[in-house]
C-alpha positions in Angstrom: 101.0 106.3 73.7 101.4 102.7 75.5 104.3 102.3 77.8 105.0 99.2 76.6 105.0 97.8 80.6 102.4 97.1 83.2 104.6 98.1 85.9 104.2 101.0 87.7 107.3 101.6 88.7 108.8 101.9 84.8 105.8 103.5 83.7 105.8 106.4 85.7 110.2 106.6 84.9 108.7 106.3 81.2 106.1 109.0 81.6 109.2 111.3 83.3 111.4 110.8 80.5 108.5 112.0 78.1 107.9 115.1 80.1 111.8 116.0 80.1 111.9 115.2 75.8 109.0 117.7 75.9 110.4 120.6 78.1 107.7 120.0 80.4 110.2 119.0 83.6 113.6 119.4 84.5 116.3 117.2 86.2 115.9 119.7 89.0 112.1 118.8 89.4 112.3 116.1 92.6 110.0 113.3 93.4 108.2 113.6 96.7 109.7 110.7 98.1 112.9 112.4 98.1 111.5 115.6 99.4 109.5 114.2 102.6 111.3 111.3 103.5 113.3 112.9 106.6 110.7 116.3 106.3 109.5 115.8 109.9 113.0 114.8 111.0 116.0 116.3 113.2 118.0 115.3 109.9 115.4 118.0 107.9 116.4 119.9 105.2 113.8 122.4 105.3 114.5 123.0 109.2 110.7 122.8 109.8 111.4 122.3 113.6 114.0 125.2 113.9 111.4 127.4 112.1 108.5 126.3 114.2 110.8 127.0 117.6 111.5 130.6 116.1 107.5 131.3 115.5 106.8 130.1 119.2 105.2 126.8 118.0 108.1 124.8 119.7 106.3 121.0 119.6 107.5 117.7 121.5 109.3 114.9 119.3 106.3 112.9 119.2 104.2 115.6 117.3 106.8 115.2 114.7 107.8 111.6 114.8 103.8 111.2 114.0 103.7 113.4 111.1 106.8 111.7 109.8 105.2 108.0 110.7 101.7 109.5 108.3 104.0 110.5 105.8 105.9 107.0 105.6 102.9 104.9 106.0 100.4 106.7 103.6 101.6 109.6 101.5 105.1 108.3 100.3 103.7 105.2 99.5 101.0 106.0 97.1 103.0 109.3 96.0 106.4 109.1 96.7 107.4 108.0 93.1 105.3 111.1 91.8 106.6 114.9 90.7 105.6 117.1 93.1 105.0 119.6 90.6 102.3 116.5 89.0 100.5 115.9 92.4 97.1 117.2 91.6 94.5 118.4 94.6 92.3 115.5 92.5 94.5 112.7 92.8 95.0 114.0 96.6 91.0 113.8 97.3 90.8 110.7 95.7 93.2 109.2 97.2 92.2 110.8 100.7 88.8 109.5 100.9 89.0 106.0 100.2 92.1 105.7 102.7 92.5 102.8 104.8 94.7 101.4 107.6 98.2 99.4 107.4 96.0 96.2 107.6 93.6 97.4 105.5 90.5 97.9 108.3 88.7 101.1 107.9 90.8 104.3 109.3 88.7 106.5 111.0 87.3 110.5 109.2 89.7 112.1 112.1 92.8 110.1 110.6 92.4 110.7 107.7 92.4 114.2 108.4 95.8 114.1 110.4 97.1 112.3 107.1 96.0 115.0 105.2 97.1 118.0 107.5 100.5 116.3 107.1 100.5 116.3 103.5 99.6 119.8 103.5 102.5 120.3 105.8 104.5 118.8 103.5 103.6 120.6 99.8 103.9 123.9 101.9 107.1 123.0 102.3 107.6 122.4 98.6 105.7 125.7 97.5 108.6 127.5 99.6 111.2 125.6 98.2 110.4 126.4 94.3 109.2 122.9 94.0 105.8 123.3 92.6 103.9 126.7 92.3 100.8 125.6 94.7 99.5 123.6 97.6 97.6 120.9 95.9 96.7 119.5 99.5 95.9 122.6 101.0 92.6 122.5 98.1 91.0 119.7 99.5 88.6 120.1 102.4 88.9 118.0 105.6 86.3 115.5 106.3 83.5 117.2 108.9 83.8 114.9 111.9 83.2 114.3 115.5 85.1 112.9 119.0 83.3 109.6 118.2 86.9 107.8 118.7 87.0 109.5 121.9 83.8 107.6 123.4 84.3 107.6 127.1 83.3 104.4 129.8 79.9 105.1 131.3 79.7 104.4 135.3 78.5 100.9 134.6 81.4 100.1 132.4 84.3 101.7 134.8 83.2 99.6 137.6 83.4 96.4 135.3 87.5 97.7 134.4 87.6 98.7 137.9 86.3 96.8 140.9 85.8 98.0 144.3 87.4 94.5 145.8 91.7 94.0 145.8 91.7 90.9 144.6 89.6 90.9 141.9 91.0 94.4 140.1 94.8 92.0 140.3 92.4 89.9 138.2 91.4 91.9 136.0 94.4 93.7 135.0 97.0 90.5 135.6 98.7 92.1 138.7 100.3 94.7 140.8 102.4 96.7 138.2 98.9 97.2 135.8 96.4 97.4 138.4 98.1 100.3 139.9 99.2 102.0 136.5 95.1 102.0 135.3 94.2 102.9 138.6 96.2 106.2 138.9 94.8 106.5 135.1 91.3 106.6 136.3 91.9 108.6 139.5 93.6 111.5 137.9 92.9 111.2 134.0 97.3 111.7 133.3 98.4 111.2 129.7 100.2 107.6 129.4 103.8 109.6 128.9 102.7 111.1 132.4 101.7 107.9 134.5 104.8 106.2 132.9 107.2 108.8 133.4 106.1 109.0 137.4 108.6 108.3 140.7 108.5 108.0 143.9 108.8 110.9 145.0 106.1 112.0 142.3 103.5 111.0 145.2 102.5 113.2 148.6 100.9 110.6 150.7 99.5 113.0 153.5 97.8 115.3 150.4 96.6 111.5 149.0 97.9 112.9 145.5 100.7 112.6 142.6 102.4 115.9 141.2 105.0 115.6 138.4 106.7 118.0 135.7 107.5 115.1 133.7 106.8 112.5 130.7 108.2 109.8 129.2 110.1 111.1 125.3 108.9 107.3 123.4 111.7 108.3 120.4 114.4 109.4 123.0 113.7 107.1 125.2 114.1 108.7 128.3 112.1 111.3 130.9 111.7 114.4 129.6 111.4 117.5 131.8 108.2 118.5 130.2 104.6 117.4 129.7 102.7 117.7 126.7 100.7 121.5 127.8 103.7 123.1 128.6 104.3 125.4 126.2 100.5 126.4 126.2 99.1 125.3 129.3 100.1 124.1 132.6 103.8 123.0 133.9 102.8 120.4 135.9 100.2 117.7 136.2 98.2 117.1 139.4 95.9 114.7 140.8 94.0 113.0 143.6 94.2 109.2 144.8 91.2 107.3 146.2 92.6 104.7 149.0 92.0 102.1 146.7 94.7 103.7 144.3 96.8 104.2 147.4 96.8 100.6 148.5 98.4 99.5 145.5 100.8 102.5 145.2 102.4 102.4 148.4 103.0 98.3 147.7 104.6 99.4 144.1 106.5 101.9 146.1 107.9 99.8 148.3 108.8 97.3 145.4 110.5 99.8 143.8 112.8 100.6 146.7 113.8 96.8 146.9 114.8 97.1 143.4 116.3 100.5 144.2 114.1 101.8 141.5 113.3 105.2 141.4 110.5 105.1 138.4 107.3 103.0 139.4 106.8 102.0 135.9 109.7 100.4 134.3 109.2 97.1 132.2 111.2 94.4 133.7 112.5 96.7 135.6 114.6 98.4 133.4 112.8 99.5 130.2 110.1 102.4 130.0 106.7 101.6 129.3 105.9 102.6 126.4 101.8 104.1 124.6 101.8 101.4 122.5 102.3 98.4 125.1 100.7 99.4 127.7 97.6 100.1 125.6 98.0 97.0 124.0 97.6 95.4 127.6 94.5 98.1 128.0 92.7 96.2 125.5 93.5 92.7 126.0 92.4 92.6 129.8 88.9 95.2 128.3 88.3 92.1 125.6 87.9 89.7 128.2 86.1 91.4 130.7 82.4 89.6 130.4 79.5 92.4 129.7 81.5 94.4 128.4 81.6 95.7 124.7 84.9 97.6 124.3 84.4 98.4 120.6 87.2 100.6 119.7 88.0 102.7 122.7 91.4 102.5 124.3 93.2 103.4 127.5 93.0 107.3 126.5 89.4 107.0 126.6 89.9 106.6 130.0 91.1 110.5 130.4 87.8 111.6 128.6 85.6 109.2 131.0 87.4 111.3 133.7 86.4 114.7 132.3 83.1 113.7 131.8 82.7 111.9 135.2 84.1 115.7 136.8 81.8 117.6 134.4 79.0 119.5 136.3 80.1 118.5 139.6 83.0 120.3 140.7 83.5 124.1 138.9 85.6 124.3 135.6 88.4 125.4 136.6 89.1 123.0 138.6 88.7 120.0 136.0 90.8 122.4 133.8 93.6 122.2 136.9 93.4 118.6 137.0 93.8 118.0 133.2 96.4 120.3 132.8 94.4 122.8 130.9 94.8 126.7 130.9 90.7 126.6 130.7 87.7 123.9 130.6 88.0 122.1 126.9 84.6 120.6 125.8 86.6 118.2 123.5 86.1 115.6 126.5 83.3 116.8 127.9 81.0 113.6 126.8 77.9 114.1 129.1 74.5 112.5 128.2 71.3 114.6 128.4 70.0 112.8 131.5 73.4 113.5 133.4 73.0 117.5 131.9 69.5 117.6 133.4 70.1 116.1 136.9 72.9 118.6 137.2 70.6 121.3 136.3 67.7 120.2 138.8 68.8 123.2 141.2 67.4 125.9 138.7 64.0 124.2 138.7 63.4 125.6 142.1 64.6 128.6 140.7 62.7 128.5 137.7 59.5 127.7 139.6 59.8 130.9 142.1 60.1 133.8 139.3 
């Protein structure tokens, strides 16, 4: 049978009514755009966030505000007009693997497996309601893939982002308020939320270190008393300045106290700096640094490049204090061979004398 239209829109209401004539669907059967379009919401229906807090699995807005942002961007748009009880694992792995950003670049294997964890998420949800009788997504496999997005800055790189003379790291990242902010990135490998969210009082000058319970909520807009570990791994975030780092803190700090500011790192003095724009700035000053080939690393990869710098030199637990973690994590662990073998030189001797 023909339609009779070429848009999709009025076919697919066409194919619907067919299905209803036929007995095949009922009124009650919902479209997945009118399932998922608040799922990941505090306005959800399905009270996924109340039911995660009762199982222990309490998560910070932005987990959720992510999933909801995937489901938005990808999965409502290609099936949000669809049945759920239609959505076939096929149509989901065909869909999946030729997925593609907003602006159509390539996305990325690990991506495109958040996308599809979401929509798994998602047709659980539906399962439990009665809406369809399986989890079409939960069929299709996740893409094997590595931490390539993670790639850290190798020694040679970080002292092109980071000079060892004053003047010439203002250069580089167009002033005080960024210099200092990338700075206390490198020294102490904090998330974004972290640095952002960090005061005055944050920073013990005699221990030459920052200590701070807090981040910055993007979505709320405010300071949360929280960081990102804390319902699996440490409180608190901890780490050491170098005296360059120090230099350009303690002239922030006393800029701040001019304003009467108690946050270092508000925009214009007012507004909190947000992942987005200060990553954006991240990769505008990297771009025009000469010799340097930023490819498609961002200011996170700046936390791995600290792990791996730490890795092998200092014991585990003590890169697992300074990033927050309840043991050593591997994930950004991104050691070459040559780096794995100098540290291992002591067990030649070793080796030699058995």
């Amino acid at each position: 049978m023909s339609t009779g239209t070429d848009d999709i829109t009025q076919a697919v209401f066409w194919a619907e009514s067919k299905l209803k004539e036929d007995g095949i669907i009922s009124n009650k059967d919902v479209t997945l755009k009118a399932f998922a379009e608040k799922i990941f919401t505090p306005e959800d229906p399905c009270r996924i966030r109340d039911r995660d807090k009762r199982y222990g699995r309490e998560y910070q807005d932005d987990y959720y505000y992510k999933k909801q942002k995937l489901v938005d961007n990808y999965i409502i748009p290609r099936f949000g007009r669809n049945l759920i009880k239609t959505i076939t694992d096929v149509a989901i792995e065909d869909w999946f693997l030729d997925l593609k950003l907003l602006k159509g670049k390539d996305m990325s294997d690990d991506t495109k497996n958040k996308v599809l964890i979401a929509f798994r998420l998602v047709m659980q949800e539906a399962v439990r309601k009665g809406h369809c009788k399986e989890n079409a997504a939960a069929k299709v496999k996740l893409i094997s893939c590595d931490d390539e997005e993670r790639e850290p800055f190798n020694p040679d790189e970080m002292h092109l982002l980071f000079p060892s003379d004053d003047e010439e790291i203002l250069k580089v990242w167009g002033g005080l308020f960024w210099a200092t902010y990338f700075l206390i990135f490198r020294d102490t490998g904090f998330r974004p939320s972290e640095i952002a969210a960090l005061r005055i009082q944050d920073y013990y000058p005699e221990q030459h270190g920052v200590y701070s319970m807090k981040s910055v909520n993007y979505h709320a807009k405010r300071i949360q008393d929280s960081i990102k570990t804390t319902k699996k791994g440490k409180k608190y975030k901890v780490g050491v300045l170098t005296s360059q780092t120090e230099r350009f803190l303690q002239q922030m700090i006393e800029d701040c106290r001019e304003r009467n500011q108690e946050c270092l790192f508000l925009m214009q003095g007012k507004n909190l700096l947000c992942t987005e724009t200060s990553n954006k700035h991240f990769k505008s000053c990297a771009d025009r640094i000469e010799g340097l080939e930023r490819r498609d690393r961002t200011q996170y990869c700046l936390r791995h490049s600290f792990e791996t710098d730490l890795a092998g030199r200092v014991e585990n637990k003590i890169v697992a204090e300074l990033m927050a973690h309840t043991k050593f994590n591997p994930v950004y662990d991104h050691r070459s061979p040559q780096t794995l073998l100098q540290q291992l030189q002591p067990v030649r001797d070793i080796i030699e004398k058995r």
